[in-house]
C-alpha positions in Angstrom: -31.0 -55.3 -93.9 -34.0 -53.6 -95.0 -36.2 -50.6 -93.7 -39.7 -51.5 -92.4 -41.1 -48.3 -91.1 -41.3 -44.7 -92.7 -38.7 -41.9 -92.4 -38.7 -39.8 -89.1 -40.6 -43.3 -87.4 -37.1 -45.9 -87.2 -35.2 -48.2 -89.2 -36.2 -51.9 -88.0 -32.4 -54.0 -88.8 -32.4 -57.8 -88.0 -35.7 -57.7 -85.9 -34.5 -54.4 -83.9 -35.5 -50.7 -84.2 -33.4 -47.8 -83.1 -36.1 -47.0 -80.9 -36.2 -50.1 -79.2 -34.4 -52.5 -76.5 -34.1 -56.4 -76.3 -33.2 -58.7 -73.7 -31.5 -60.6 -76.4 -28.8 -59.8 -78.5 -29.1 -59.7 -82.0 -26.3 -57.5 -83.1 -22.5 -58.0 -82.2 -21.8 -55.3 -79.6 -20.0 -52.6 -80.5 -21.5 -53.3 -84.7 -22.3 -50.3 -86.3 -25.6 -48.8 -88.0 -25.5 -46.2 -90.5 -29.0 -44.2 -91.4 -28.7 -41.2 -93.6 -27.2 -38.8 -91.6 -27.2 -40.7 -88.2 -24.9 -43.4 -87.2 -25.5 -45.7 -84.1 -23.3 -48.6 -81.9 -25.3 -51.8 -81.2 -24.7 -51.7 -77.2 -25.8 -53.3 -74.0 -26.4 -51.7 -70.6 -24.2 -52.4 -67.6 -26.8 -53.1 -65.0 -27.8 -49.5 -63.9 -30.7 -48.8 -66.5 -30.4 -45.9 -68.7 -32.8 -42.4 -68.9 -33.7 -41.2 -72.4 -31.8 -38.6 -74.0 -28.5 -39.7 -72.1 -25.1 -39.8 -73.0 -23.8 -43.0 -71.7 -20.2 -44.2 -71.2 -18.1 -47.6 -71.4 -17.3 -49.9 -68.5 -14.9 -48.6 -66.0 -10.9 -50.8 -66.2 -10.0 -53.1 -64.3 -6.4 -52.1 -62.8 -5.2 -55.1 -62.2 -6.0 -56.3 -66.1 -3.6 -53.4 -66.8 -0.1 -53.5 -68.0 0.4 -57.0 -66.8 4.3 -58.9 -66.7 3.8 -62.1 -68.7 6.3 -64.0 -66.0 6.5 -67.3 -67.3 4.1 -67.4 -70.2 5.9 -65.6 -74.0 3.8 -66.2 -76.8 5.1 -67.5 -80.1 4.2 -65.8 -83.4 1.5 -67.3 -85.0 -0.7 -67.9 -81.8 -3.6 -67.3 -81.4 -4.6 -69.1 -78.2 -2.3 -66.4 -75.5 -1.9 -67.0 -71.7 -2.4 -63.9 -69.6 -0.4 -63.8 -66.5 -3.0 -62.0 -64.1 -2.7 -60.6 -60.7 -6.0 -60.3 -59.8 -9.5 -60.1 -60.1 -10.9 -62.9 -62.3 -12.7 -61.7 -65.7 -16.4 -62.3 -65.6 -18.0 -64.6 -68.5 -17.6 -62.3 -72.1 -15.8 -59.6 -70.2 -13.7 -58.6 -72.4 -15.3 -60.4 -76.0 -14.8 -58.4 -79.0 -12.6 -56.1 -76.8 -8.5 -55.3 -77.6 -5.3 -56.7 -76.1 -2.6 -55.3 -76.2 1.4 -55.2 -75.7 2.8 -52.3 -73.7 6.3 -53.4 -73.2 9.3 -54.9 -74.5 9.2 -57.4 -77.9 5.7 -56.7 -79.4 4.9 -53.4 -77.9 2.7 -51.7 -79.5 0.9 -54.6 -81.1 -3.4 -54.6 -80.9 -5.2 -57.8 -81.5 -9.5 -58.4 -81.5 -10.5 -60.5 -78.7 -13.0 -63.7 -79.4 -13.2 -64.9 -75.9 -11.6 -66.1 -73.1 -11.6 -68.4 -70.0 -12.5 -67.1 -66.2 -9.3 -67.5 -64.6 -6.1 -65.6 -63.7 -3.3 -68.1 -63.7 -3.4 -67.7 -66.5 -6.1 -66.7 -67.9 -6.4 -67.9 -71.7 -7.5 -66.0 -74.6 -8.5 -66.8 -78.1 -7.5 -64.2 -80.7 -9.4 -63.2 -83.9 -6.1 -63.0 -85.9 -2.1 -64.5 -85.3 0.0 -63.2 -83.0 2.6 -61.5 -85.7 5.6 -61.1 -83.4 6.6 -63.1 -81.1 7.0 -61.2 -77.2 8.6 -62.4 -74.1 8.2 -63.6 -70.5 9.0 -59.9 -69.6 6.4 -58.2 -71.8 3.5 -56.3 -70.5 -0.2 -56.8 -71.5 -3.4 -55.4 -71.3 -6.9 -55.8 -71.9 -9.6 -53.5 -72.7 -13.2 -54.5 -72.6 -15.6 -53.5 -75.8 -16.6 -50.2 -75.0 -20.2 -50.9 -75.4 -20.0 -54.2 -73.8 -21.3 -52.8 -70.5 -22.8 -49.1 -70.9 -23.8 -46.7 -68.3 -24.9 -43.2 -68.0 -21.5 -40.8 -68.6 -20.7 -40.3 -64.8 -19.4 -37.2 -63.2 -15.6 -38.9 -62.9 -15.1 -40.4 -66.4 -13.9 -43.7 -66.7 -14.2 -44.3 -70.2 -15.2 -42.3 -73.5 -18.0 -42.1 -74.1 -20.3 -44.3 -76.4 -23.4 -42.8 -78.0 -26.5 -41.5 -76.5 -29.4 -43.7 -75.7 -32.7 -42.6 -78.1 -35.0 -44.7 -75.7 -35.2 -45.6 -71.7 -33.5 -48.6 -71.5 -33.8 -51.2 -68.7 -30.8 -52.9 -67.0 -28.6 -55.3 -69.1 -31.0 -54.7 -72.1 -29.4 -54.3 -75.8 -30.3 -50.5 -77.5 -28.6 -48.5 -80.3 -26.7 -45.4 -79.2 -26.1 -42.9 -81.2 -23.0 -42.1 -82.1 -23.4 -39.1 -85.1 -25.7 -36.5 -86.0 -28.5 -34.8 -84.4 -29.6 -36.3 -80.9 -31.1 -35.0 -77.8 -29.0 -34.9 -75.0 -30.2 -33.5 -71.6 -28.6 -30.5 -70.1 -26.6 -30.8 -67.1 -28.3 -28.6 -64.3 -27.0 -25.2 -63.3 -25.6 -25.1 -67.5 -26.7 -22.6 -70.1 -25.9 -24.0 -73.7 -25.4 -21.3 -76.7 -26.4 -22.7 -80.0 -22.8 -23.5 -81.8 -20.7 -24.1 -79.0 -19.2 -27.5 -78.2 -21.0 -29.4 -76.4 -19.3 -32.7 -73.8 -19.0 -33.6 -70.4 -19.4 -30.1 -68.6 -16.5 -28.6 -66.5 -18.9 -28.9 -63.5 -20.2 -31.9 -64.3 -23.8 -32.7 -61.3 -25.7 -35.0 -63.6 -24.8 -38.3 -65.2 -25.3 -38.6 -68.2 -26.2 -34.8 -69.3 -24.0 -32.3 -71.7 -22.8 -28.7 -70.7 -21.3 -26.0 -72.8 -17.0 -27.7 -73.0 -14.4 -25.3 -71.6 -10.9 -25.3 -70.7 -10.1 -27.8 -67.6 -7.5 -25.3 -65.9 -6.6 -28.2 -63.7 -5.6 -30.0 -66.4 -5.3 -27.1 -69.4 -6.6 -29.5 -71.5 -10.4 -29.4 -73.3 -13.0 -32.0 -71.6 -14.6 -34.2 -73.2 -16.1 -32.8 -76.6 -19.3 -35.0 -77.9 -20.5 -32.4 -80.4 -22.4 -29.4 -81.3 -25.4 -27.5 -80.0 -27.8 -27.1 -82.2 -31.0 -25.8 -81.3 -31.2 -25.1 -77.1 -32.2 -26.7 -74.2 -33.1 -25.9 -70.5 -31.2 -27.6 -67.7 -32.5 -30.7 -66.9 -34.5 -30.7 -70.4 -32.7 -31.9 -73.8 -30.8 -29.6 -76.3 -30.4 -30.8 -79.7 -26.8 -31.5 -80.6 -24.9 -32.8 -83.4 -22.9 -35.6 -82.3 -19.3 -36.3 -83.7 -18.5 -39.1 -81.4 -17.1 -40.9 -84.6 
């Protein structure tokens, strides 16, 4: 990986800048790229198209690929070919490559494992592992699966449905491959009706109009939990125009 262009102007790895899109891939998704003080997820938009300066989000889950009863179908240690007992909705080709399964219930629980890939059925539906299964669960375990987070990015919408993912240096046109950026200084545009302080956290605002944009993070009193924190303000922005924030997104 080698730089072709000067400092401030983008870092051109494997035939694509940070500051530009592809209707190819060339990255694995979800692959990370590290440049001085900035760090960026190779991603690829969900369909919707993405403004510049956004903060964008992963794909919403599927319910019924949640916590799923393996009736009929245990897995032995040492697989890694695993039938999925689903209940509904059939994956879509390279759903849920490069994303996690995982045990929730009885022998196994707790175990994570990388998906390679998988077939476009429900009854079951079969999926190759990256590594062995290392203990063995039963008919009566539960499973689910978790898409890549930047398999299928959007603009962070008002009801989160995922965390969120990196913000997008560039417009970026539907089901096109970008970097988002993940750490370090990025512009992020201000939510409307929100006046951001230089210092404060910076996230999904507790009024949250625009997708996509930041707000100064408070306490969720329905909740009484902090929303979603993506960094730092550092130098101001109007509403509807981009502040300058220090990511810490990873």
């Amino acid at each position: 990986m080698g730089r072709t262009k000067g400092a401030g102007l983008g870092v051109t790895v494997a035939n694509q800048d940070i500051y530009e899109e592809s209707a190819t891939q060339k990255h694995a998704l979800g692959e990370r790229l590290i440049i001085g003080d900035r760090t960026f997820r190779y991603s690829k938009d969900s369909g919707s198209g993405i403004a510049i300066a956004s903060m964008t989000s992963g794909p919403a889950h599927i319910a019924n690929h949640k916590e799923v009863v393996q009736t009929g179908y245990p897995v032995d240690v040492g697989s890694k070919q695993v039938s999925i007992l689903l209940t509904a909705t059939i994956p879509t080709a390279h759903q849920y490559d490069n994303g996690t399964l995982m045990v929730n219930k009885v022998s196994g629980m707790g175990q994570c494992y990388k998906i390679k890939s998988h077939s476009l059925a429900i009854a079951p539906c079969v999926v190759d592992l990256y590594d062995d299964v290392v203990t063995a669960w039963a008919a009566t375990a539960e499973i689910t699966l978790t898409a890549n987070p930047w398999s299928a990015v959007a603009a962070f919408p008002v009801t989160s449905v995922n965390i969120a993912t990196g913000v997008a240096l560039i417009g970026v046109t539907a089901n096109y491959y970008f970097w988002a950026q993940t750490k370090g200084p990025a512009p992020v545009i201000v939510d409307t009706g929100d006046t951001v302080v230089i210092g404060q956290r910076m996230g999904k605002p507790t009024t949250h109009a625009v997708a996509g944009a930041c707000g100064i993070v408070g306490v969720n009193t329905t909740v009484s939990v902090l929303d979603s924190v993506w960094g730092y303000c550092m130098q101001v922005g109007a509403a509807a125009e981009p502040a300058l924030v220090y990511l810490t997104l990873e």
